[in-house]
PAZAPA-4460 file (N, C-alpha, C; in steps of 0.05 Angstrom, whole numbers, plus 32768, in hexadecimal, padded with zeros to 4 digits):
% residues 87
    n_x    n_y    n_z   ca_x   ca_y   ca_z    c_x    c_y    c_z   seq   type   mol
   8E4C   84A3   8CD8   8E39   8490   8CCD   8E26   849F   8CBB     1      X     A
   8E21   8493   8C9E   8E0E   84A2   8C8E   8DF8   848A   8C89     2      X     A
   8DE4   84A5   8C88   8DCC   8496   8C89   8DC1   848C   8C60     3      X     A
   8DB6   847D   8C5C   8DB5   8480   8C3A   8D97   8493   8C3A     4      X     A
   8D99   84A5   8C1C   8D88   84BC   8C23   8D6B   84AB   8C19     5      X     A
   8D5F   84BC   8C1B   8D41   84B4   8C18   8D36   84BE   8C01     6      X     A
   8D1E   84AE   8BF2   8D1A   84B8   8BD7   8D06   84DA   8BE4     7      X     A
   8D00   84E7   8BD0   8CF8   84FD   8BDA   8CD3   84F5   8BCD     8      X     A
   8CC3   84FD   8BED   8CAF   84EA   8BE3   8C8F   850E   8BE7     9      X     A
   8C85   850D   8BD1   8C77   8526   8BD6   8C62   8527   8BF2    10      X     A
   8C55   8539   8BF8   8C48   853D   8C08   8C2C   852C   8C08    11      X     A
   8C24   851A   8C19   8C09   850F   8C0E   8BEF   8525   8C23    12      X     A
   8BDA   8528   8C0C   8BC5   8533   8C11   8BAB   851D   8C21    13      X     A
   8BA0   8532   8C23   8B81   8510   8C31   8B6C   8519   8C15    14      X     A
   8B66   8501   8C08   8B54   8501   8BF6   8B3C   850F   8BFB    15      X     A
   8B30   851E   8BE7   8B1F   8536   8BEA   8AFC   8525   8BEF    16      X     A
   8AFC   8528   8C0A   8ADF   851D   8C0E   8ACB   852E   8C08    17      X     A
   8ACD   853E   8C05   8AB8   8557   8BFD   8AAB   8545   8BDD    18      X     A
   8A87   854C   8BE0   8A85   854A   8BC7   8A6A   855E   8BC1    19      X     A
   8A73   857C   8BC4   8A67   858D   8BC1   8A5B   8591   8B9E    20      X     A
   8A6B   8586   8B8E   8A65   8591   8B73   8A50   857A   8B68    21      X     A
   8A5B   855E   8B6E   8A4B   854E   8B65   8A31   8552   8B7B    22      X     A
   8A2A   8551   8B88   8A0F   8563   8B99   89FE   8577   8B7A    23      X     A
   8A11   8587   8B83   8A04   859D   8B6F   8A02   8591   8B4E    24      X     A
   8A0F   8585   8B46   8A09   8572   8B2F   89EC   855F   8B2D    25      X     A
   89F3   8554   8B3F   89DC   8538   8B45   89C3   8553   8B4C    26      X     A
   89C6   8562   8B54   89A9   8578   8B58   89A5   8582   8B3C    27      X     A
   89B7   8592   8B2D   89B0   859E   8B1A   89A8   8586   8B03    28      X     A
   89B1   8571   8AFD   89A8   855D   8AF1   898A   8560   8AF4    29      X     A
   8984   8553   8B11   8964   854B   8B14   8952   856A   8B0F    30      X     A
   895C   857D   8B14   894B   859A   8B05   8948   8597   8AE7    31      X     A
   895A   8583   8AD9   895D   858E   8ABD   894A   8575   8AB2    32      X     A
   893A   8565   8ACC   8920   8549   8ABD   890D   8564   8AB4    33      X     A
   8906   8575   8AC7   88F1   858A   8AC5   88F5   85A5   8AB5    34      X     A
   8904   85B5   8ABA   8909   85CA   8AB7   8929   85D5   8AAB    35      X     A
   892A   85DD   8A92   893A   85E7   8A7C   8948   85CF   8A80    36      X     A
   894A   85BE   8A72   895F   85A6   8A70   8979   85AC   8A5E    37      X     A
   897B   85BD   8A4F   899C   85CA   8A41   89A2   85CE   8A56    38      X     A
   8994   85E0   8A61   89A3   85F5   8A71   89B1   85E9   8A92    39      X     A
   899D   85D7   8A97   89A8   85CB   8AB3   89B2   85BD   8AB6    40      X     A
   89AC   85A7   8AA0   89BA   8592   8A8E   89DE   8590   8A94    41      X     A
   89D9   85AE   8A80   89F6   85B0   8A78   8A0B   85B2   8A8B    42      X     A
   89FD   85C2   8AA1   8A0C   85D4   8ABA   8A18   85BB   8ACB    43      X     A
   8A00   85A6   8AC9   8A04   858F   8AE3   8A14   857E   8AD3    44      X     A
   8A1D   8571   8AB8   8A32   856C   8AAE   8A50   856E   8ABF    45      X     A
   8A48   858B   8AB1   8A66   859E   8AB6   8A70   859C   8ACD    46      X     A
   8A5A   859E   8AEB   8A5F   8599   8B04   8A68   8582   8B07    47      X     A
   8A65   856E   8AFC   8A67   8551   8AFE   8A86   854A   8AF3    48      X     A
   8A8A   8557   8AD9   8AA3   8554   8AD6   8ABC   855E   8AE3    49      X     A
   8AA9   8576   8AF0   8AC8   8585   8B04   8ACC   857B   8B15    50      X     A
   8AB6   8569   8B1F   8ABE   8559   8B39   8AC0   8543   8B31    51      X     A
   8ABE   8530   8B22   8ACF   851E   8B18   8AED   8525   8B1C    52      X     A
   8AF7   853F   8B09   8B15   853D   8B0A   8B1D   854E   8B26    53      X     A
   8B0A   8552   8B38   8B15   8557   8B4D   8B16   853A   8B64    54      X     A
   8B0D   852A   8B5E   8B0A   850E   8B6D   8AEF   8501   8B7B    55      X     A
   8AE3   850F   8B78   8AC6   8511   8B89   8AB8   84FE   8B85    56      X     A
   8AA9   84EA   8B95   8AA1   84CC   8B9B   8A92   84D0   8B87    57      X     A
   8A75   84E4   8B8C   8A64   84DE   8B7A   8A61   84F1   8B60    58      X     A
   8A76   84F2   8B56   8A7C   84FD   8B3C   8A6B   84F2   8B22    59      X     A
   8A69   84DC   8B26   8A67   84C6   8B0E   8A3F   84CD   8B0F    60      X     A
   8A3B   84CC   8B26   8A24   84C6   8B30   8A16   84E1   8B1B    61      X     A
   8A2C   84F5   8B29   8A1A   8518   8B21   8A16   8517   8B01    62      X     A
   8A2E   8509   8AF2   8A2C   8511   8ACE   8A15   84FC   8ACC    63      X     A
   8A0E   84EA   8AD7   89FA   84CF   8ACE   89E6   84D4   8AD8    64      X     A
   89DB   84F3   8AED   89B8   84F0   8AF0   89BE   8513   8ADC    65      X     A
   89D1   851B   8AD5   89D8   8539   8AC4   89D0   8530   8AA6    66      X     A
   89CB   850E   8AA2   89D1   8512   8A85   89B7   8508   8A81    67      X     A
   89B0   84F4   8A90   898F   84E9   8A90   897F   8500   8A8F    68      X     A
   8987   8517   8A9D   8971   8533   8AA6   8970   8539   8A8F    69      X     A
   898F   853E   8A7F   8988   8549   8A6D   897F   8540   8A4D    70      X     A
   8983   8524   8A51   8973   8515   8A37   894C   8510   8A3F    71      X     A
   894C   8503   8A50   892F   8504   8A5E   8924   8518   8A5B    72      X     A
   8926   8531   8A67   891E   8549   8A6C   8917   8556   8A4E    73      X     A
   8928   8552   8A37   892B   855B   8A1C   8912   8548   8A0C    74      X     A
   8914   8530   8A0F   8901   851D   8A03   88E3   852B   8A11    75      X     A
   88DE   852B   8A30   88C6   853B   8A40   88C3   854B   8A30    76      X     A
   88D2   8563   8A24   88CD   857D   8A1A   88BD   8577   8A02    77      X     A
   88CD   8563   89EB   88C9   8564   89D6   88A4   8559   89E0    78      X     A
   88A0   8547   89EC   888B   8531   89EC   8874   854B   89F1    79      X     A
   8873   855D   8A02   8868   856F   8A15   885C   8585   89FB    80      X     A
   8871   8589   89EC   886D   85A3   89D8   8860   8599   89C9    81      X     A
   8863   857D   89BB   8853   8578   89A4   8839   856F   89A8    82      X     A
   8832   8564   89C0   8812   8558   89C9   8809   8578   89CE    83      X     A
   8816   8592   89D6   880E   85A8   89D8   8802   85B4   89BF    84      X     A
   880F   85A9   89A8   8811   85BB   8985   8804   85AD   897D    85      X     A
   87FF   8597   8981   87F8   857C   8967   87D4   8580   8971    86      X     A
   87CB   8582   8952   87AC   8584   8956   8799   8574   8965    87      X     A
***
């Protein structure tokens, strides 16, 4: 007696509950309302996008307080320097 064969089906993983990067995203964002906004700005982006394409719940969350930090934070600067200069 033969059995009919079976399609060949890959290994399934358990979706990655970890959301260590967007953490560190959503943090370096909210550093970059206050302090160096390129620079933290940029970093919490980047974090945001790696855990985006790694699956991570709050991915979306980390690039969207990473980008506010870093437009907000940049406008603060500009606002801060010139009431500083301006006679």
């Amino acid at each position: 007696m033969s059995y009919p064969q079976q399609p060949y089906q890959p290994p399934q993983y358990p979706p990655n509950n970890s959301n260590t990067l967007s953490i560190v995203g959503i943090v370096l964002g909210s550093v970059a309302f206050i302090f160096c906004p390129p620079g933290f700005g940029i970093a919490g982006i980047i974090c945001g996008v790696v855990a985006n394409s790694k699956g991570e719940r709050l991915a979306g969350t980390a690039i969207g307080v990473s980008i506010a930090g870093l437009v907000v934070g940049m406008v603060l600067g500009f606002l801060v320097f010139r009431s500083m200069y301006s006679g």
